[in-house]
N, C-alpha and C positions, 0 to 999 in steps of 0.2 A: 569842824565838820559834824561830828556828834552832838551839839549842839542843835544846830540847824534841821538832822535827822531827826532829836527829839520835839522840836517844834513839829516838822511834818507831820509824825504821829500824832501827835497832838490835836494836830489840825483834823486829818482824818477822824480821828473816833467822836470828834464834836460834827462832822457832817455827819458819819452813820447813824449816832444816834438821835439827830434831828431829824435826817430822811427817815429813818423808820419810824418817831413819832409822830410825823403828816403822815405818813400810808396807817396809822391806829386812828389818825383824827377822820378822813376821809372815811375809812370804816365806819366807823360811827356815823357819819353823817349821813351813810347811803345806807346803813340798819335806819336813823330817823327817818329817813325817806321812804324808805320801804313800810316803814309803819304807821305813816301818813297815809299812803296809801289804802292800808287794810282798813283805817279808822275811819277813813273818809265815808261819806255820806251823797249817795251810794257807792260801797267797795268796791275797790279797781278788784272786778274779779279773777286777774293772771295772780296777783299778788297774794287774796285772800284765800283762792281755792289751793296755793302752791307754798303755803307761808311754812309746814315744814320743810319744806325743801329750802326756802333760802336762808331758814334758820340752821339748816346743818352746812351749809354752804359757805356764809359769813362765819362760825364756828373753827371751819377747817381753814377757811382764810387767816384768821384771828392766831393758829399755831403755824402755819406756815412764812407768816410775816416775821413771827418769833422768834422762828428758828433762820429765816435770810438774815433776820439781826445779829444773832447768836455767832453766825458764822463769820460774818464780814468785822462784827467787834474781836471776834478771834484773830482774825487773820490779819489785824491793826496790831496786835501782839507780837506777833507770827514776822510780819515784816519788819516790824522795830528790831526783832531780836536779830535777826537775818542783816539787816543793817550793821547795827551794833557788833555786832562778831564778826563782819567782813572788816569794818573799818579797822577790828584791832590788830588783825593781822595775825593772825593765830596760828602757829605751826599744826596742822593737821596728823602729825604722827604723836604729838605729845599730848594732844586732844585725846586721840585713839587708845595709847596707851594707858592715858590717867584711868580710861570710862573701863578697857579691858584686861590691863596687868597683867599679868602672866600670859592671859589666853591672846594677848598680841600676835596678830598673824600678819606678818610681812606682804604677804601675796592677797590679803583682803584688805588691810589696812591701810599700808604704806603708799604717802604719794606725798612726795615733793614739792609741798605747795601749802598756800593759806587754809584754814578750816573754811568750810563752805557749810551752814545749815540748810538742809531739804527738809523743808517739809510745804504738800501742795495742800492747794483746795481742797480738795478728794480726800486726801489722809483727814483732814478737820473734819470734814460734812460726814464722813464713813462714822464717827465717834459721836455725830451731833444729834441733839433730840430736841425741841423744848421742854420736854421732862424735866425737871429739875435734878435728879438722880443722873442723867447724862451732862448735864450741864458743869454740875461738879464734875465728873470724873474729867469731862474735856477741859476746862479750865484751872485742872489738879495739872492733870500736863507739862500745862502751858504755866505753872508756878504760883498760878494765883487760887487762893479758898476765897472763894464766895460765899460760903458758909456764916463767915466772919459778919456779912453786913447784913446787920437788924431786919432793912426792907426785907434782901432776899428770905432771910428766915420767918419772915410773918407773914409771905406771901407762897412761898414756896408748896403750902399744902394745896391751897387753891388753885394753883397753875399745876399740879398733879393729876388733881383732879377733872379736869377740863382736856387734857393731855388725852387720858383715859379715854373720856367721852369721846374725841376726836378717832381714837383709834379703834374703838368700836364699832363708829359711822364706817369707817370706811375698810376698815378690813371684817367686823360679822357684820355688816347690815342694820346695824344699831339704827332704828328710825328717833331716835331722839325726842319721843314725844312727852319727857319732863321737863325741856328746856324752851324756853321763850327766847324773842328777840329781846327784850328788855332782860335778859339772864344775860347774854350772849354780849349787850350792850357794858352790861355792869361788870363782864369779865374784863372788855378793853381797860378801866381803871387798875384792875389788879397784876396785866400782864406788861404796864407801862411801867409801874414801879419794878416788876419783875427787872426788864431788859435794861431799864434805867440803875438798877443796885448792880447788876453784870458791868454794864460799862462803868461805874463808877470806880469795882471792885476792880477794872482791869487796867485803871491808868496806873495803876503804881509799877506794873511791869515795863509802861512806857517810858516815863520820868524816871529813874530811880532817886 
């Protein structure tokens, strides 16, 4: 049966992280298209009178996709583990006791039954950022450093930094007029490897 579970997970974090690299590829292709347009001969003038605008637009898409990845590869973790600890059958008051020891409270602890892990959606998304600084802490959590893999660390300043810009757009008013659509094109390559070293970094929590 744990077998089979660890296949499932398996399965799972190979869809997410393909679905979320079509929604980076799509990206990009509707940034080339949009910049078809401005270069075109004569400019589509919705696109070239508005081209900040959709260069902060694709931007905050670019961290918002990052972060639907970041969550659902966690929560591929989240359910493995949730699996795995139901199937073993765990007495839930020896659970309690190991984690509280002395401060054992019978009338908060105690129940008669298998360990059940909770944890939801909402607890994960509440801790998640594309930041790379949250991204460690949520996936410190959940057992796994990410720190460890090369990608993440050779990319990790630049997806900081983009992070940043993102949150400046949209919480001061940041008009973003040092960044280009071909900036914003060239991030898609750095935030691929990004999400791609997080899932890589997270199957060992799946398999063990």
């Amino acid at each position: 049966m744990e077998r089979f579970a660890q296949e499932g997970s398996r399965l799972m974090s190979v869809r997410v992280i393909e679905m979320y690299g079509r929604q980076l590829d799509k990206l990009s292709e509707i940034i080339d298209k949009t910049n078809d347009r401005v270069i075109s001969d004569p400019p589509d003038e919705l696109f070239a009178d508005n081209i900040n605008f959709y260069t902060k637009s694709y931007l905050i898409n670019l961290c918002a996709i990052t972060e639907a990845c970041l969550k659902d590869t966690a929560m591929v973790v989240v359910r493995a583990m949730i699996d795995r600890i139901s199937s073993a059958n765990i007495s839930n008051n020896i659970v309690f006791w190991g984690v509280f020891k002395d401060g054992f409270d019978e009338k908060k602890h105690s129940k008669f039954e298998k360990f059940a892990l909770s944890i939801t959606e909402k607890s994960v998304s509440d801790k998640l950022s594309a930041n790379p600084w949250r991204a460690i802490k949520l996936f410190e959590l959940l057992g796994c450093d990410i720190k460890k893999n090369a990608d993440f660390e050779a990319v990790k300043g630049i997806i900081a930094s983009v992070v940043d810009k993102r949150n400046n757009i949209v919480h001061h008013n940041d008009q973003a007029n040092d960044i280009s659509l071909s900036d914003v094109k060239a991030y898609i390559d750095f935030f691929r490897v990004y999400i791609y070293s997080i899932d890589e970094s997270s199957k060992s929590l799946i398999v063990p």
